[in-house]
C-alpha positions as CSV (number, residue, x, y, z in Angstrom):
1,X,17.0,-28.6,49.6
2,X,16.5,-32.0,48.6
3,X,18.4,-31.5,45.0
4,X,21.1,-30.0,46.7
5,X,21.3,-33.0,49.3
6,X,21.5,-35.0,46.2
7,X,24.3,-32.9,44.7
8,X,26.4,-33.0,47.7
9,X,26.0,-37.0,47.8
10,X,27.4,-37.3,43.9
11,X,30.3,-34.7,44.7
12,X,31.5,-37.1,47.2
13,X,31.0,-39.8,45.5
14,X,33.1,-39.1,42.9
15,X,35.8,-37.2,45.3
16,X,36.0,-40.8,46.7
17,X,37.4,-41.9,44.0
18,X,35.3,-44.5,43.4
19,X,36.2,-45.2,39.1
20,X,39.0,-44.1,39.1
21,X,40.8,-47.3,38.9
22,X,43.5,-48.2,37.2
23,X,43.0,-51.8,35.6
24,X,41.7,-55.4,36.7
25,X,43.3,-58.3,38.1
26,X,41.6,-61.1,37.7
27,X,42.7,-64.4,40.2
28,X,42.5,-67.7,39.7
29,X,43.0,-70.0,42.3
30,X,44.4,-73.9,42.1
31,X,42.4,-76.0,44.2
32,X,44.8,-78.8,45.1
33,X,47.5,-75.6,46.0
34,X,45.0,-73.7,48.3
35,X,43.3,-76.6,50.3
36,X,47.0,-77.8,51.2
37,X,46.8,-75.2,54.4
38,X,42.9,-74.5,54.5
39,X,40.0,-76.8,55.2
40,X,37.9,-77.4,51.8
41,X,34.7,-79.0,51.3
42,X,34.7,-80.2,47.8
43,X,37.9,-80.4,44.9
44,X,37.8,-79.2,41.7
45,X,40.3,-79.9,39.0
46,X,40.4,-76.8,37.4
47,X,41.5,-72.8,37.9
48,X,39.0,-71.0,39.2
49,X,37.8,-67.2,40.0
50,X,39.0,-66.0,43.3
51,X,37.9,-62.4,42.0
52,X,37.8,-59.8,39.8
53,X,39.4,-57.2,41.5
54,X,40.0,-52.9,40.4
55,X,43.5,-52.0,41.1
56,X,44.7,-48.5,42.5
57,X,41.5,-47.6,44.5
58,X,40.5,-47.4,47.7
59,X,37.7,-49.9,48.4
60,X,36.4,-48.4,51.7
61,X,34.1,-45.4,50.1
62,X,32.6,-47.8,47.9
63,X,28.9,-48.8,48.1
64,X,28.1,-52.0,49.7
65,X,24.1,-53.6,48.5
66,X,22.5,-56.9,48.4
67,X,23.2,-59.1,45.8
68,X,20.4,-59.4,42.8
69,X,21.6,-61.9,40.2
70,X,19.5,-63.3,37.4
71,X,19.5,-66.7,37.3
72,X,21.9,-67.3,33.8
73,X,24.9,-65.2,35.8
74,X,24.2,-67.6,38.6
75,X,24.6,-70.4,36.4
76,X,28.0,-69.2,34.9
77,X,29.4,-68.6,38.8
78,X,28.8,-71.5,40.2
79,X,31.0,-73.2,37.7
80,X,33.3,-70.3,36.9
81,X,33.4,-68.9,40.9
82,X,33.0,-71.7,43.6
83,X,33.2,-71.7,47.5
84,X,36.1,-74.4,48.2
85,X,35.5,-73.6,52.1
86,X,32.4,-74.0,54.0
87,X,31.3,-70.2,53.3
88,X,28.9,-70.5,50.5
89,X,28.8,-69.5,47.6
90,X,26.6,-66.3,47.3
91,X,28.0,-65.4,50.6
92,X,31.7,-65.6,48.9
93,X,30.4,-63.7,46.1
94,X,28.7,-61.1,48.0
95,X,32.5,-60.4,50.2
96,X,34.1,-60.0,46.6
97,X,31.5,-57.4,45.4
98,X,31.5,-55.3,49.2
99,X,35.0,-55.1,48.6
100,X,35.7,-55.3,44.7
101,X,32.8,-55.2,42.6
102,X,31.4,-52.1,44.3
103,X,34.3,-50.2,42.8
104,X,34.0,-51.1,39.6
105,X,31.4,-48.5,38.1
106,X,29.6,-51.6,36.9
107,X,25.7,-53.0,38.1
108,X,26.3,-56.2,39.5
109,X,25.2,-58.2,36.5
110,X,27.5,-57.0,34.6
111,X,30.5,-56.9,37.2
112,X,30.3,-60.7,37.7
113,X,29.5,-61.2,33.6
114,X,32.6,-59.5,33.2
115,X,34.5,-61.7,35.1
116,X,33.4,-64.9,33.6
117,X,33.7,-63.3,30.4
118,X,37.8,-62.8,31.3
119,X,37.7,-66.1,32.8
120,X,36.5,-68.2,29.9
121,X,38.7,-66.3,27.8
122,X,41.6,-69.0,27.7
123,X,42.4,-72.1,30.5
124,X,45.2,-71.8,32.6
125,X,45.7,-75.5,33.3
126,X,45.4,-76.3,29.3
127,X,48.2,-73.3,28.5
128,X,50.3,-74.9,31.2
129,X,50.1,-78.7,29.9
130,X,50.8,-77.2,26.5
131,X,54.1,-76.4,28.0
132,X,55.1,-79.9,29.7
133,X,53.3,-78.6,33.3
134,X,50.5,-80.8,34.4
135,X,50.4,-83.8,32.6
136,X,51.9,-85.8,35.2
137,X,49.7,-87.2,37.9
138,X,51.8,-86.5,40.9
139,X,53.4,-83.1,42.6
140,X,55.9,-81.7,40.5
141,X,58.2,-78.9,41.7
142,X,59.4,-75.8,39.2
143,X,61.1,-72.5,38.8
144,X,59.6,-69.6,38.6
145,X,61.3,-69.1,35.6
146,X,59.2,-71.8,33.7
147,X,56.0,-71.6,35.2
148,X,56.6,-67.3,34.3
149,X,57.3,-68.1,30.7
150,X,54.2,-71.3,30.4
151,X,51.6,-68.3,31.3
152,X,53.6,-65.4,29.7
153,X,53.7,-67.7,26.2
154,X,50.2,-68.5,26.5
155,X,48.2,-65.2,27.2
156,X,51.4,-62.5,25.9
157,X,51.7,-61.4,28.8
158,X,53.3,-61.4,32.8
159,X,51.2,-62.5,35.3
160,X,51.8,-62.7,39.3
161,X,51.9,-65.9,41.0
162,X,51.0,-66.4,44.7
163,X,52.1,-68.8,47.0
164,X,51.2,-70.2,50.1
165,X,54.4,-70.3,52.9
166,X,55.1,-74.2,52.0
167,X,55.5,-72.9,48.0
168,X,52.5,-74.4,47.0
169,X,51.1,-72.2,43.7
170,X,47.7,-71.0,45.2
171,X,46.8,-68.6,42.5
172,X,48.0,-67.2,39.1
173,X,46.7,-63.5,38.7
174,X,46.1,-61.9,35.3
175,X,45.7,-58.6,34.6
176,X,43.9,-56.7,31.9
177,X,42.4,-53.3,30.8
178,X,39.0,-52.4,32.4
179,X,37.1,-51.6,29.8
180,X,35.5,-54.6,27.2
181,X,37.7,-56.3,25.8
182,X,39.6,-56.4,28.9
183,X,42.6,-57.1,26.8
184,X,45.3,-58.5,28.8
185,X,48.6,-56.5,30.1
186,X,51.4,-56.9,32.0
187,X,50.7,-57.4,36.1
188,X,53.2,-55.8,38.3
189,X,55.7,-58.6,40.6
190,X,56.1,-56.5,43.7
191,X,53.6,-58.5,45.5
192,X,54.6,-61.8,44.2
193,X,55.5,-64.5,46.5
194,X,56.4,-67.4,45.0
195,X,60.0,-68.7,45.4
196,X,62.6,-68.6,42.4
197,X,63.1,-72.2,42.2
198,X,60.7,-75.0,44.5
199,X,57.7,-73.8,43.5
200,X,55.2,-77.1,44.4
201,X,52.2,-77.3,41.9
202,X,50.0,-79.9,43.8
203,X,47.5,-82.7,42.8
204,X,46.6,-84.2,46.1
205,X,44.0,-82.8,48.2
206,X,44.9,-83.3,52.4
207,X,42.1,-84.7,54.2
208,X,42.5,-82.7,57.2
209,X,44.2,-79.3,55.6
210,X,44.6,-77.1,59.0
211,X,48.3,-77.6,60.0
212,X,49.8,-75.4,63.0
213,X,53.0,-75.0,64.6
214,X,52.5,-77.8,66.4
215,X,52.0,-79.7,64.1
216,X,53.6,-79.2,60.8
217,X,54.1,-82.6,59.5
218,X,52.8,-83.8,56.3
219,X,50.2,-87.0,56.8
220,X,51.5,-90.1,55.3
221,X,50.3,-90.8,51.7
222,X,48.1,-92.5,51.8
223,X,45.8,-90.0,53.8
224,X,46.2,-87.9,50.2
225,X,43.1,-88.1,48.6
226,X,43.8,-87.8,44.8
227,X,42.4,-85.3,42.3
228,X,41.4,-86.6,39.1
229,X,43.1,-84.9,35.9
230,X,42.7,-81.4,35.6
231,X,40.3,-80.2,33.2
């Protein structure tokens, strides 16, 4: 009886379609973009992991446990995978692995190695100030167009960009194969949201990022904290 309770559990298991994803996409969030409309806790001048996340699977069958990471993963993910917000970090890393990890047929170890392993792989901000983007120390504003091309000459391939509703870049989001060595591949646009021209790639951090309705105007500048040079 107890075998075939066992049996029963795999069956579904695999019926759940937990796998049987497609690829990764990995996103990368820019700081000084995202804590325009949220309220952050600390800046940091670099790209960083948002998550790691399997594409074309249903994350609700998949299994949700505690986190148990050795000490060198931790290491890598609290430079490579940071809280901005006032949510911690292990508590932000436990959300992405409910939701994402979990579905990834990989032990956590190696689900949040993998990712920094894609992550350090190349630098975002050093492929875009190769290309004239970035090296200025103030908000510049660019097509889509270019900022397409900067990441599409740097990693070979297209990438989605996400934007925030005042066409701040938030994130860039790579894709890539999902098994090692996660070579990279074209991402899909559908769910791109990023304007074709005004796209705002932002170095000043708002003191007080909340805006409403109410609200919406910008403070004055010099209520703009500045970021130091991206990494």
């Amino acid at each position: 009886m107890k075998v075939l309770m066992i049996l029963v559990i795999l069956i579904s298991f695999l019926q759940s379609g937990v796998g049987s994803f497609n690829h990764y996409m990995l996103a990368e969030v820019w700081p000084a973009g995202f804590c325009q409309t949220q309220t952050c806790i600390k800046q940091v001048n670099k790209f960083i992991i948002h998550g790691l996340w399997p594409q074309g699977v249903d994350p609700s069958p998949c299994p949700k446990t505690e986190l148990n990471l050795y000490r060198s993963v931790v290491k890598k993910l609290e430079v490579d995978w940071q809280s901005l917000t006032e949510k911690e970090d292990k508590v932000f890393w436990k959300d992405e692995w409910d939701k994402h990890g979990s579905c990834s047929m990989l032990e956590q170890n190696e689900y949040f190695t993998a990712a920094s392993t894609i992550y350090r792989k190349k630098s975002i901000i050093k492929i875009l100030k190769a290309k004239g983007i970035g090296n200025t120390f103030a908000a510049e504003s660019l097509s889509k167009q270019k900022f397409e091309k900067a990441i599409e000459d740097g990693f070979g391939v297209k990438a989605q960009l996400y934007c925030d509703t005042q066409h701040n870049l938030v994130e860039v989001r790579l894709c890539m194969n999902k098994n090692e060595p996660y070579d990279y591949r074209d991402c899909s646009a559908a769910s791109a949201t990023c304007p074709d021209d005004g796209i705002i790639f932002q170095y000043s951090y708002k003191k007080h990022a909340v805006m409403t309705q109410d609200d919406p105007t910008d403070p004055e500048e010099d209520q703009l904290p500045r970021a130091m040079p991206p990494l």
